[in-house]
C-alpha positions in Angstrom: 15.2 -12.0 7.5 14.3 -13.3 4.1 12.3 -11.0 3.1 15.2 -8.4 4.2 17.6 -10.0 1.8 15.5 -10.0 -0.9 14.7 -6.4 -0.7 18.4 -5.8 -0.5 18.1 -6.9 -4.7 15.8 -4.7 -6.2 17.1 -1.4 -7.8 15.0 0.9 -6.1 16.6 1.8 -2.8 13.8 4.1 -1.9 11.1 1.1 -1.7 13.4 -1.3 0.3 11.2 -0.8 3.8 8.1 -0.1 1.7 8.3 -3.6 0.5 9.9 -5.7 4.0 6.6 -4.2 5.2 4.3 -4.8 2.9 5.5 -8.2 2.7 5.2 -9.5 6.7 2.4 -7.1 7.6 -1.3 -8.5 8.0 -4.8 -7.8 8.2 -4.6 -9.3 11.6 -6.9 -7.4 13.9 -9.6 -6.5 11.7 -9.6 -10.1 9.5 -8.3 -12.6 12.6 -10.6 -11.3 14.8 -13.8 -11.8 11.8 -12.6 -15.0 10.5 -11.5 -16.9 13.6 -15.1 -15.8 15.1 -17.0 -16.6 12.3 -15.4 -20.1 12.1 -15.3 -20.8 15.8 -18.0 -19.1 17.7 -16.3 -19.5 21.2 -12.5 -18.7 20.4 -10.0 -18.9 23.2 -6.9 -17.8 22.6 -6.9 -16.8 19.4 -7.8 -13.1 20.1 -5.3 -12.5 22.0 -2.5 -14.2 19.9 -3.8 -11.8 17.0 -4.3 -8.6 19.1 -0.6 -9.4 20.5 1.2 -9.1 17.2 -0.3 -5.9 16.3 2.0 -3.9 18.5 5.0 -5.9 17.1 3.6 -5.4 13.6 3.5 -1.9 14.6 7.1 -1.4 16.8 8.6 -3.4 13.4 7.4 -1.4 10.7 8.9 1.7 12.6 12.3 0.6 12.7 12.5 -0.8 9.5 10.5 2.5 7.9 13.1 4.6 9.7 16.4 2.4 9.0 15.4 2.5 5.0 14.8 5.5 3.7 15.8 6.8 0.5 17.1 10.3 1.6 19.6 9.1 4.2 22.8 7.7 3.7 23.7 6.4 6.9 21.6 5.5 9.9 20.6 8.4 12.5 19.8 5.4 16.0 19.5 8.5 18.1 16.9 10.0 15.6 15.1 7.0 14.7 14.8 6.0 18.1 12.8 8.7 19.4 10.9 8.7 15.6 9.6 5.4 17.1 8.5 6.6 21.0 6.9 9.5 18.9 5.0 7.7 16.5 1.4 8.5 16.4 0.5 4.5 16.2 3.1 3.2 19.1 1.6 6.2 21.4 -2.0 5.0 20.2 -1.1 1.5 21.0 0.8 2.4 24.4 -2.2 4.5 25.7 -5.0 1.9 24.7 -2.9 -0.3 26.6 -2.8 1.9 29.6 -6.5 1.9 29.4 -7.2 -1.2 29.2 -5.6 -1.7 32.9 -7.2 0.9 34.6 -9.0 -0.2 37.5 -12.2 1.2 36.3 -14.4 1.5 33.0 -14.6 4.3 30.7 -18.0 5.5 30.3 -20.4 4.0 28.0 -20.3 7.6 25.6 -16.8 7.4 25.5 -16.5 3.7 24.8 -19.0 3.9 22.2 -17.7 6.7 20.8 -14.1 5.4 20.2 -15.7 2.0 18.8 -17.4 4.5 16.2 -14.0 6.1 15.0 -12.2 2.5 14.9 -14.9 1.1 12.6 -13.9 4.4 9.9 -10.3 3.7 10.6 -10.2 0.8 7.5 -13.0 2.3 5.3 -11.1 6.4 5.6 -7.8 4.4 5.2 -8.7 2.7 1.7 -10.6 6.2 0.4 -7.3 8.1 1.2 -4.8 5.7 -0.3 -7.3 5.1 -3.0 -7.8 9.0 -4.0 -3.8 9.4 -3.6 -3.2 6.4 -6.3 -1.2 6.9 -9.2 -1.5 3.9 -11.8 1.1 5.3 -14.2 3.7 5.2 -11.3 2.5 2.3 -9.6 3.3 0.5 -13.2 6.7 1.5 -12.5 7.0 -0.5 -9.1 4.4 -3.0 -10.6 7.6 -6.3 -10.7 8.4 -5.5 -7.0 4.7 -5.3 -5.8 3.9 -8.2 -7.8 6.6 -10.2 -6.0 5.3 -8.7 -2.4 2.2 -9.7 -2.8 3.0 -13.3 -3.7 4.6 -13.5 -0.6 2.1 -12.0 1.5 -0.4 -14.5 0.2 1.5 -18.1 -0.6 5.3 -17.7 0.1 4.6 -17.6 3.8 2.5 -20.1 4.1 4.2 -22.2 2.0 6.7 -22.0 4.2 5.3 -21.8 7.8 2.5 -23.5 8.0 4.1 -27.0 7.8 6.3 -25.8 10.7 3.0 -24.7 12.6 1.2 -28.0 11.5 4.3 -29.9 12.8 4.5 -28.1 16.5 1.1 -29.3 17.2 -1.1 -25.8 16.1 -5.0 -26.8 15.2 -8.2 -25.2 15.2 -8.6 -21.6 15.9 -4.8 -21.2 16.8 -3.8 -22.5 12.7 -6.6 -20.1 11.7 -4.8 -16.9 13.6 -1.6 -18.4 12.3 -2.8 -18.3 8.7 -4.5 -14.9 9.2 -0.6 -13.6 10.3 0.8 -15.2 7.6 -1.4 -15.0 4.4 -4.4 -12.4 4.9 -4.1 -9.4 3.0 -1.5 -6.3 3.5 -3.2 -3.7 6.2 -4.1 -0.3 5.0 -2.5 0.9 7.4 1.2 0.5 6.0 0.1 3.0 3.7 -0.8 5.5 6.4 2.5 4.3 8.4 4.6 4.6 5.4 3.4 8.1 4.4 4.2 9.0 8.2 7.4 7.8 7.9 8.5 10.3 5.0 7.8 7.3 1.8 6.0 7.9 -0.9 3.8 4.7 -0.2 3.3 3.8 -4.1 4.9 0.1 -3.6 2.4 -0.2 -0.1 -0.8 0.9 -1.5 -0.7 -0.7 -4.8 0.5 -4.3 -2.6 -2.4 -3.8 0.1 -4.8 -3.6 -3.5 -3.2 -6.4 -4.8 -3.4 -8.4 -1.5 -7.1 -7.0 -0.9 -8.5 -8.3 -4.3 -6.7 -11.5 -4.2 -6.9 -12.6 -0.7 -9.9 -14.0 -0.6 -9.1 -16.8 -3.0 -5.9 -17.3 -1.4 -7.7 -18.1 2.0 -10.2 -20.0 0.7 -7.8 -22.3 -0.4 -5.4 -23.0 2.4 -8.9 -23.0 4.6 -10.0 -25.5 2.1 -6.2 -27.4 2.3 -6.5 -27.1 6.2 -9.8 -28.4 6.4 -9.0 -31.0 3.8 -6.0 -31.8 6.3 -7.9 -32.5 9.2 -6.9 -29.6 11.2 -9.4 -27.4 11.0 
């Protein structure tokens, strides 16, 4: 909700959902997954807190992508209602789902085969935001990425990891909780914002912002944490 007010403030209209997203939206799946392995070998339930919040990462950035954009001046619910069952990442997420339940397993080929496309997902994501980049107009959304990107790597933290420290998280479950909070801006808020009819200058410059800087911004609350006892 903050981050909804604050939005409200900057001139730019027409980056108002670019920047709510940009903001709350982590690395979660590709990052969580690496960095809560990597740091405790037999995870529990870790996975499966980050996997979870994908398709409400997802289900949000629709609604607020559709609700803020520059070219409407009041709210179409029919239209951005079916703009959300129609969206190319809900469906994804809604059939792999489905899958996932079936009471049989896919064939080898075919699982192997989809693992090889998800590994060029990121990599095909950062070359196509990176070859679409404009630096003289992303100097002139520069304050507002600035500011998004401080949130995505301190002001959340700063704020909700006490609360998480106080309700009793530890361990892997603080290390998904800081990957939600803190890890660097997905690429694919670029790919969902260009979907959505934005231009995606605010999103791609954050997630490069967020991408260079995050990993001394983890380090050090993984260093506080640890520091803390908690880890």
């Amino acid at each position: 909700m903050k981050k909804i007010l604050f939005s409200l403030r900057l001139k730019d209209k027409a980056i108002q959902g670019e920047f709510i997203q940009a903001c709350y939206r982590s690395s979660a799946a590709l990052l969580g997954l690496a960095l809560t392995s990597n740091i405790y070998p037999d995870v529990g339930v870790a996975p499966l807190m980050l996997m979870s919040v994908v398709f409400v990462y997802n289900v949000v950035s629709v609604v607020i992508l559709s609700f803020f954009k520059a070219e409407q001046s009041k709210v179409d619910y029919k239209k951005t209602f079916i703009g959300i069952l129609k969206n190319p990442l809900i469906l994804g997420i809604v059939i792999g789902v489905l899958v996932s339940i079936l009471p049989f397993k896919l064939p080898q080929v075919i699982n192997k085969t989809i693992s090889m496309i998800a590994s060029t997902a990121t990599p095909l994501g950062l070359m196509a935001m990176g070859a679409t980049f404009n630096y003289k107009e992303a100097l002139g959304d520069l304050k507002p990425a600035l500011c998004a990107s401080f949130i995505k790597l301190f002001g959340f933290c700063a704020m909700f990891l006490p609360l998480a420290i106080y309700l009793g998280f530890q361990g892997e479950q603080l290390i998904a909780i800081l990957v939600m909070l803190g890890s660097a801006t997905t690429v694919s808020c670029f790919v969902m914002a260009k979907i959505m009819g934005h231009a995606g200058i605010l999103t791609s410059t954050v997630v490069m912002l967020t991408t260079i800087f995050s990993g001394f911004s983890i380090t050090m609350w993984l260093y506080i944490l640890k520091g803390m006892g908690l880890l």
